[in-house]
N, C-alpha and C positions, 0 to 999 in steps of 0.2 A: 207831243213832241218833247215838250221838254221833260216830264215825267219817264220816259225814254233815256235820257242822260241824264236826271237825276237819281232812279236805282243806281244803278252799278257805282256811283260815287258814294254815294250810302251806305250798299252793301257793305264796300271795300274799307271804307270809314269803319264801319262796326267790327268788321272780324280782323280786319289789318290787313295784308298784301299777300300772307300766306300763311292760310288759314290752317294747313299742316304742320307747320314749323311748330318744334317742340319747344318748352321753356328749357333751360339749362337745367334746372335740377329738380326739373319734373321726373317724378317715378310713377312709371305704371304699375298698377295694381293688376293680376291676371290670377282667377281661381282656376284648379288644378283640381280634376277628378282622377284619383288613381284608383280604380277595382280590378289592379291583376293582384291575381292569388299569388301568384309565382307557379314553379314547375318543377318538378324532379324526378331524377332519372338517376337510378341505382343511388350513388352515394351523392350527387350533383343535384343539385339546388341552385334556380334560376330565379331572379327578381326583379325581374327588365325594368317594373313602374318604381322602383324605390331609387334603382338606376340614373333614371330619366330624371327623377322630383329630386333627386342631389345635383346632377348637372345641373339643372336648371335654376336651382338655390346661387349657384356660382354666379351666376349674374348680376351684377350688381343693381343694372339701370333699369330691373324691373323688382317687385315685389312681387313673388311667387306665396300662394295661400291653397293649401291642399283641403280641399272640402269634398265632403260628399256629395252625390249625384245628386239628393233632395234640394240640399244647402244652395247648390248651381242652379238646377233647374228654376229655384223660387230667384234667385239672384236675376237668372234672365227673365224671368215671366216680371217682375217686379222693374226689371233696370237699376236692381242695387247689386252693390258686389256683397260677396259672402262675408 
């Protein structure tokens, strides 16, 4: 019984009351595989992934890192970022 109301006071002690809650000037790191080639058509030329990887540079509250698919893959298999 008391080991019952002792977790959750524990838990809550360790991670704090919300465990989502971001720091203030915490930055996420998020790797970015871009493999479009692009496209064109007669004189037009399309580059939606170069598109996408400068919006998304715009942001500031994250750090965007364009890597390749190996570079991610091992990042995931590993749990380290690129």
């Amino acid at each position: 019984m008391i080991l019952i109301l002792v977790l959750p006071v524990l838990f809550f002690h360790l991670i704090g009351d919300d465990p989502a809650k971001q720091k203030k000037n915490a930055t996420r790191n998020i790797a970015v595989v871009n493999e479009d080639m692009g496209a064109s058509e007669s004189e037009n030329t399309a580059r939606f992934g170069q598109d996408v990887v400068a919006a998304l540079s715009e942001r500031p509250d994250y750090t965007w890192t364009v890597v390749n698919r190996s570079a991610a893959e091992n990042g995931l298999k590993n749990r380290k970022p690129s």
